[in-house]
C-alpha positions in Angstrom: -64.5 13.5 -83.0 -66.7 10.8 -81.5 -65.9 8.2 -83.9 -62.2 9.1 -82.5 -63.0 8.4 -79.0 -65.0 5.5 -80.2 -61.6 4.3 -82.0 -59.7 4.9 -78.8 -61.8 3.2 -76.6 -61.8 0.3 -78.7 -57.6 0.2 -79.4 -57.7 0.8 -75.1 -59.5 -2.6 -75.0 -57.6 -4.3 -77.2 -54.5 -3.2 -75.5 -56.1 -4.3 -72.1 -56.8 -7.3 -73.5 -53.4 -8.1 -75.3 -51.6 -7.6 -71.8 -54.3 -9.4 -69.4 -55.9 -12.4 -71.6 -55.6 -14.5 -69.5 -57.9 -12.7 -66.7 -60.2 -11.5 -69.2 -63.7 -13.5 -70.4 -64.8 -11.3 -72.4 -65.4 -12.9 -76.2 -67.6 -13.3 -78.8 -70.9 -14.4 -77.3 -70.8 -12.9 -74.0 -72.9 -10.9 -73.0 -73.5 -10.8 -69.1 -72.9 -6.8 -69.5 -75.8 -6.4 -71.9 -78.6 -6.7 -69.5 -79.1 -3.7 -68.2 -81.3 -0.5 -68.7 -78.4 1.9 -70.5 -78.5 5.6 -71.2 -76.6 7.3 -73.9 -75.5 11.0 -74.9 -76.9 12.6 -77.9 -73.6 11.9 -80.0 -73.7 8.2 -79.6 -77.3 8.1 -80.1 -76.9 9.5 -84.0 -74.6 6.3 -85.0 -77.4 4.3 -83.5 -80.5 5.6 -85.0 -78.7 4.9 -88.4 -77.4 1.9 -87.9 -81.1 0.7 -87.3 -82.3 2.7 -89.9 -80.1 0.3 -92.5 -81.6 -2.7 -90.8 -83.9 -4.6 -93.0 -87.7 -3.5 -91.1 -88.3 -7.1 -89.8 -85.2 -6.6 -87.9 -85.9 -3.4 -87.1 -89.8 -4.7 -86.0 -88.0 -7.6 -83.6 -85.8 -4.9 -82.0 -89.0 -2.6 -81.3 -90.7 -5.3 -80.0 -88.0 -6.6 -77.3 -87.7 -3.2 -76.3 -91.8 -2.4 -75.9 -91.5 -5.2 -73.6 -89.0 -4.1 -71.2 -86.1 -6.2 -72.4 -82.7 -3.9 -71.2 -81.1 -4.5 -74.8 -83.5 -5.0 -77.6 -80.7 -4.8 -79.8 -79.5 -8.2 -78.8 -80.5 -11.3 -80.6 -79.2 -14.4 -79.7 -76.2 -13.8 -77.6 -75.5 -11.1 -80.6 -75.2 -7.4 -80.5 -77.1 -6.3 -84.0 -75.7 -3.1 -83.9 -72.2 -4.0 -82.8 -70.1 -1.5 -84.7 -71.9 1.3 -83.6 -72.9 0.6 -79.9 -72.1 3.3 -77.4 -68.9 3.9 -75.4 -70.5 2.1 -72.1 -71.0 -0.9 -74.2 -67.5 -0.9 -75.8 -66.1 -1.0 -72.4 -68.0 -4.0 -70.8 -65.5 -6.1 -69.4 -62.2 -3.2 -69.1 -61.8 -2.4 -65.4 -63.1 1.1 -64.7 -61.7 3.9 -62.4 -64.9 6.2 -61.6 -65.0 7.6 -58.2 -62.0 6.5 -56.9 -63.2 2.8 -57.0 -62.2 0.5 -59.8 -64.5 -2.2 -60.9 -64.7 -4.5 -64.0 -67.2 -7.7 -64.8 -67.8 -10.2 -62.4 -66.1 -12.8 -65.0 -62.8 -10.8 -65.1 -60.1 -10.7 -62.9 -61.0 -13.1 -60.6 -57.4 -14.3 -60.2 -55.4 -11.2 -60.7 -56.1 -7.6 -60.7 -55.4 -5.3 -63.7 -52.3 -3.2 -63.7 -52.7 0.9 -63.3 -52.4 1.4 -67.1 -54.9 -1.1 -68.1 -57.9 1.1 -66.0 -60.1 3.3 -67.9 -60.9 6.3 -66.1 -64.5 6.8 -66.5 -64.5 10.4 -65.2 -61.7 10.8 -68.2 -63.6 9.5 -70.8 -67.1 11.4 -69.8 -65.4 14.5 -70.0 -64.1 14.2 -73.5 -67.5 12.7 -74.4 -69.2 16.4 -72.8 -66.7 18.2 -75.0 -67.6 16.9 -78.2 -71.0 17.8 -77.3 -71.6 19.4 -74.4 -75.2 18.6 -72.9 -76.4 16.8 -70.0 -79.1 15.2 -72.0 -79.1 11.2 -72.2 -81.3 9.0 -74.4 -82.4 6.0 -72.9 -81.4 3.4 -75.5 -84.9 1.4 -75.0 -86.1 4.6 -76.4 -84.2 4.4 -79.5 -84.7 0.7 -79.9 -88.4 1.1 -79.7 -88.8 3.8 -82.2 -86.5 1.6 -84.8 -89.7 0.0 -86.3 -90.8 3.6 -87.8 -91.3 3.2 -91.4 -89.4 6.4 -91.5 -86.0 5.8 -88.9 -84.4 8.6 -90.1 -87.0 11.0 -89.6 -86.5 9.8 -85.6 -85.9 12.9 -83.4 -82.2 13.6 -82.8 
């Protein structure tokens, strides 16, 4: 199920991006969103711990490092997301304008000349929800957390 919502988030951007290109800096190499102290639930924390488990352990070793001192995303490495297929829903929806609370906000780089249309807003409320219902638990990792057990000689013996 999360891989689906995963999926759909990412199709959603695509889409946004399709229609609103023009407004839109998001690309390869960007990443303005990425520094920040991020949370995730319990589901997307499982596609995370493996994907650094099957990091060779140097990488894995640079990662824990970054994130023993303080850096918000250890998992990026120059202006690169090393886990990029398998980051979480917050970070696959950098850059997509975003309805929560009855306010809709996107990056700073985006939209500066025209604003998205009502189909093109992801409705964060929306997409928490379906999040709680494939697992339903208040819980959230803090992604540092995962990024600095990742040197463990044994990732996939991490707690879950």
């Amino acid at each position: 199920m999360y891989r689906q919502l995963r999926d759909k988030v990412d199709a959603f951007f695509v889409r946004v991006q399709a229609r609103h290109g023009a407004d839109m800096e998001c690309k390869s190499g960007c990443h303005d969103c990425c520094h920040q102290r991020l949370s995730v639930s319990p589901v997307e924390a499982e596609p995370i711990r493996a994907a650094l488990a099957a990091l060779p352990a140097e990488i894995r070793a640079r990662i824990a490092d970054r994130a023993a001192r303080g850096i918000d995303c250890a998992a990026l490495e120059d202006g690169r997301c090393l886990i990029y297929e398998d980051r979480p829903l917050v970070c696959r929806s950098h850059g997509l304008p975003i309805r929560l609370d009855g306010r809709v906000e996107h990056c700073f780089k985006n939209f500066t000349a025209n604003s998205p249309d009502p189909a093109c807003v992801l409705d964060q409320n929306l997409l928490s929800t379906t999040l709680y219902a494939i697992r339903p638990t208040a819980e959230r990792v803090d992604l540092r957390a995962i990024f600095s057990a990742s040197a463990s000689p044994f990732p996939s013996a991490m707690p879950r």
